[in-house]
Residue frames relative to the residue before (quaternion, step in Angstrom):
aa qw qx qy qz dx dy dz
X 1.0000 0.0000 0.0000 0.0000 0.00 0.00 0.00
X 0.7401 0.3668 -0.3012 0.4764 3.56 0.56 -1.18
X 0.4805 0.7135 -0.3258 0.3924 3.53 1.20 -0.73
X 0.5834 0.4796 -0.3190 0.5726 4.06 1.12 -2.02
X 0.7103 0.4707 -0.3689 0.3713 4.02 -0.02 -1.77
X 0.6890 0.4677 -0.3250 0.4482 4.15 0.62 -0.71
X 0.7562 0.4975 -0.2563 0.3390 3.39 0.91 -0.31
X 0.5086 0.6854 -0.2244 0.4703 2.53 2.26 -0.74
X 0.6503 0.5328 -0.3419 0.4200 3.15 1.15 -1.75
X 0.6391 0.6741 -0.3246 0.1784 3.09 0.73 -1.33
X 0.5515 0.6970 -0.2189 0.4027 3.06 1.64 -1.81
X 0.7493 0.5288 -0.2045 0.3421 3.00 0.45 -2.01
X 0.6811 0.5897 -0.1882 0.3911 3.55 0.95 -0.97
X 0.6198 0.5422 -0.2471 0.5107 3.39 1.17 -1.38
X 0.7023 0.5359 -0.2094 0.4191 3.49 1.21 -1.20
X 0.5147 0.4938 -0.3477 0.6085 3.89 1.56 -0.74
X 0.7063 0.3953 -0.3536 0.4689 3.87 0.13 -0.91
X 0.6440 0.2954 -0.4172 0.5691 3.94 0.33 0.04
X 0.7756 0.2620 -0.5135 0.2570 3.34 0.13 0.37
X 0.7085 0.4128 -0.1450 0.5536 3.46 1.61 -0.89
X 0.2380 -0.7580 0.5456 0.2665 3.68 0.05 0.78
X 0.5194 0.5796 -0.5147 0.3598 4.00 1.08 -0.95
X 0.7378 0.5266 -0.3109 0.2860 3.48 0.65 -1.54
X 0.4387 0.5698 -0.5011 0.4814 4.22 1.48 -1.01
X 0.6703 0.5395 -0.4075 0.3059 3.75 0.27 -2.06
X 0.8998 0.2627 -0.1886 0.2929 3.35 0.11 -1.66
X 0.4746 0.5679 -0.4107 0.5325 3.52 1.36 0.11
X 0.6717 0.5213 -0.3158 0.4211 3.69 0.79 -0.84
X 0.6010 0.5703 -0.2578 0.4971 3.81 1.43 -0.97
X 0.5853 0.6055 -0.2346 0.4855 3.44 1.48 -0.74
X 0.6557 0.6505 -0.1239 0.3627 3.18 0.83 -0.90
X 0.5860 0.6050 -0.0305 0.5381 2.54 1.41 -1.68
X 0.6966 0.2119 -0.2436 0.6407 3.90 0.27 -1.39
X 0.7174 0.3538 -0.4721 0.3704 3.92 0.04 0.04
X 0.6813 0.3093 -0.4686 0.4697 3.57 0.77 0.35
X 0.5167 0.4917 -0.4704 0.5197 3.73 0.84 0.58
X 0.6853 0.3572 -0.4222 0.4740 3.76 0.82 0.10
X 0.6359 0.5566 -0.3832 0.3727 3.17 1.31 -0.30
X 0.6055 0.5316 -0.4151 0.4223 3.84 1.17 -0.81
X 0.3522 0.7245 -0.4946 0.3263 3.80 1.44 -0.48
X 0.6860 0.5666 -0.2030 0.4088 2.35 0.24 -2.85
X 0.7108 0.5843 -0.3124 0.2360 3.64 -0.12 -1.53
X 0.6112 0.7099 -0.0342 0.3484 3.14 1.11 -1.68
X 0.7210 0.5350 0.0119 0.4402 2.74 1.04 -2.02
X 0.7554 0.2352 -0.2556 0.5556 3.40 1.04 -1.09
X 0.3202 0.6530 -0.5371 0.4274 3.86 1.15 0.09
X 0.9269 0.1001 -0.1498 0.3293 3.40 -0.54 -1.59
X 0.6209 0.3283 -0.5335 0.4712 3.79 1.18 1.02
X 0.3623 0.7658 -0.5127 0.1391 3.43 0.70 0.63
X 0.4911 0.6072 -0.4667 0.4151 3.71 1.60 0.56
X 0.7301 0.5103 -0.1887 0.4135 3.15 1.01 -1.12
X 0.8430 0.0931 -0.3074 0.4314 3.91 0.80 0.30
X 0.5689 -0.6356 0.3441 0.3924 3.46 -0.60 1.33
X 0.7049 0.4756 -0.4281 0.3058 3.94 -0.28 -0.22
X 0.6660 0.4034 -0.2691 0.5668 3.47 1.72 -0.39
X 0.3164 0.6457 -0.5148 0.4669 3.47 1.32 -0.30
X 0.7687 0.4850 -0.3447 0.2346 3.90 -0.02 -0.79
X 0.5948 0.5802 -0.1053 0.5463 3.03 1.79 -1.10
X 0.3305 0.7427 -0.5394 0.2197 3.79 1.24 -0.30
X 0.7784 0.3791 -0.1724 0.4697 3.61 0.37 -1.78
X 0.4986 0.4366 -0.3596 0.6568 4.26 1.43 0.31
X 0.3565 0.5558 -0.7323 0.1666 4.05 0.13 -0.63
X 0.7080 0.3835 -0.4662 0.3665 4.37 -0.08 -0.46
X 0.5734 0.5760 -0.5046 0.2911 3.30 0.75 0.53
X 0.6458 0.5551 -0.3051 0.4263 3.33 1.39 -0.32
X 0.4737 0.6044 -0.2684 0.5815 3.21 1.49 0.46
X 0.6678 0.5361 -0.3055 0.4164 3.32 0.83 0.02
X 0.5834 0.5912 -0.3078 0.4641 3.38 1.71 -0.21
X 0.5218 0.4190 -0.3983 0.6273 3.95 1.76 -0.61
X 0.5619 0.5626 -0.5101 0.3280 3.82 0.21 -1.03
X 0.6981 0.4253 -0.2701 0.5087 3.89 0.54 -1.74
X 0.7753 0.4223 -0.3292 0.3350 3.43 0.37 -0.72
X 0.5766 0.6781 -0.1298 0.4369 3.22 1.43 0.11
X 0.5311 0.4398 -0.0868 0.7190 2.90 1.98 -1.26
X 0.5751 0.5759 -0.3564 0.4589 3.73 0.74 -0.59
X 0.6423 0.6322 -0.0017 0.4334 3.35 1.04 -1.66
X 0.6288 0.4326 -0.1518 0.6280 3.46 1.20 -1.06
X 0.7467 0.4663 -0.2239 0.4181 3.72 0.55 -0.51
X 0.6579 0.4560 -0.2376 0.5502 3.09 1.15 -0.74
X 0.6549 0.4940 -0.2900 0.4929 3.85 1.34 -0.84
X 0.6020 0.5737 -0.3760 0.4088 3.31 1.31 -0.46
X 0.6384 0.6553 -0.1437 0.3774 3.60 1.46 -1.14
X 0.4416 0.7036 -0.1278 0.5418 2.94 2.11 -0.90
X 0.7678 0.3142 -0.1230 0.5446 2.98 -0.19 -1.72
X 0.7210 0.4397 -0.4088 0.3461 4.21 0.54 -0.59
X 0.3746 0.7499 -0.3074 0.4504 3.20 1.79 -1.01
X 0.7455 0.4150 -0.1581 0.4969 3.60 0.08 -1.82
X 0.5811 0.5538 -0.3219 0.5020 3.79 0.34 -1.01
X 0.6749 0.5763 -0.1806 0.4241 3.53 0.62 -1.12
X 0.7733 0.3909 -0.1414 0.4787 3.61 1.01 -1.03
X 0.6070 0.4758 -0.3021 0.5603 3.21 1.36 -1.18
């Protein structure tokens, strides 16, 4: 179920950014400041991951918490790419 509604969103979105280039731009800028709060986040639970026992498990995985800026990045690229083809397109 949650799996159909993410693909949808996904759909629905990919399909606004090919028509509006503003919308790739300003969804792509999003992206962006939300994968810079995420390397924070990431960071953050990396270098206190000695000090509380539920991250203690994850010590020898700490690159996994990196993988949430990486997607959001890759997310971010795609949508800037749509943008920039979008514009190209009009001009």
């Amino acid at each position: 179920m949650a799996r159909k509604l993410i693909e949808s969103t996904l759909g629905q979105l990919f399909e606004l950014a090919s028509d509006f280039w503003q919308f790739s731009a300003l969804v792509s800028a999003l992206l962006v400041l939300a994968s810079f709060k995420a390397i924070s986040w990431a960071h953050e639970l990396v270098t206190v991951s000695g000090e509380r026992p539920i991250t203690y498990l994850f010590e020898y995985f700490s690159f996994l918490f990196y993988l949430v800026p990486i997607i959001l990045i890759g997310f971010a690229f795609v949508f800037g790419r749509k943008a920039f083809v979008g514009y190209l397109e009009i001009r």
